[in-house]
N, C-alpha and C positions, 0 to 999 in steps of 0.2 A: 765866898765873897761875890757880891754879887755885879755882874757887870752890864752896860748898855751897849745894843748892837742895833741901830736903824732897821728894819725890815720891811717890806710892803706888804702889808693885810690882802687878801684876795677873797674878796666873798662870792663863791660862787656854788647856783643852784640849791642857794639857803643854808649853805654851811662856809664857815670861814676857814682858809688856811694860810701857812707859812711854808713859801718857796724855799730855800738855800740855794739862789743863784750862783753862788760861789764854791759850791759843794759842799763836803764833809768839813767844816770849818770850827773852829773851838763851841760856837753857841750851839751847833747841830749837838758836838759832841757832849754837851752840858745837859741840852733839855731831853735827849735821849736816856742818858741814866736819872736824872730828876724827874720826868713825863710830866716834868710842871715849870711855868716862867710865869713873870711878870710882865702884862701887854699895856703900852704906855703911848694913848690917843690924847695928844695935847696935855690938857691936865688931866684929865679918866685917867685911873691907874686901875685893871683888872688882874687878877688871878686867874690863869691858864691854864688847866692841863690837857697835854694832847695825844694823840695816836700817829704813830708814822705811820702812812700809809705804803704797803707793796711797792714794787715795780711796775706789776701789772697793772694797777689800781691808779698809778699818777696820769697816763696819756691826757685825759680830759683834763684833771686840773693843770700840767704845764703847760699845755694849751691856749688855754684863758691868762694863766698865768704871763703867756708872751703876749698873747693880744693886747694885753693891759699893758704891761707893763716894757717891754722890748728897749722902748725908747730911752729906758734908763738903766736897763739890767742886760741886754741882749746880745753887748761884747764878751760879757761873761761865759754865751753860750758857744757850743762849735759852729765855727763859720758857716753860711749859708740855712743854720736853724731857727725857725719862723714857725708862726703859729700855724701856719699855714703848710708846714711839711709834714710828711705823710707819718701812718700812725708805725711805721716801721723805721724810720729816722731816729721819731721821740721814743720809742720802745729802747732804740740801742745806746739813746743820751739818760736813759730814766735813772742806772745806778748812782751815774754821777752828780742827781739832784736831788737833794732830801724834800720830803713833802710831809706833812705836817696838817692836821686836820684838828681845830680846837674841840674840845667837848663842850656841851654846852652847859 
């Protein structure tokens, strides 16, 4: 059954992805065993499917990912975590945020 979960789109360095600011959350757990969703810009309704990216692999995109976005998602993170904290901060926060890279 299919369900809607608001997300913010992040395009960066010419590829698009989906944060889970909230962690390991039902929709993470969904498009994990599906590797496929429905992306819904306004009325654009595309077909999705994506790769989780590593651990090691997220630093740069949650990065960007705060840059952009913080101002609405950035309680979600552990206190004093900013785009701006060092790459050994966001290394030991990476388990707890799923990353998500569409295929094109």
């Amino acid at each position: 059954q299919w369900r809607t979960t608001p997300v913010n789109l992040l395009s960066y360095q010419g590829e698009r992805y989906l944060v889970a600011p909230r962690g390991h959350t039902q929709w993470v757990r969904n498009i994990r065993v599906s590797g496929a969703g429905e992306l819904r810009l306004g009325r654009r309704t595309e077909q999705i499917r994506v790769e989780e990216l590593p651990d090691a692999d997220k630093l740069p995109v949650l990065r960007e990912y705060l840059r952009k976005w913080a101002w609405e998602v950035g309680r979600f993170f552990p206190a004093g975590v900013s785009a701006s904290s060092s790459d050994e901060t966001l290394r030991d926060i990476a388990p707890g945020f799923p990353v998500f890279r569409l295929d094109r």
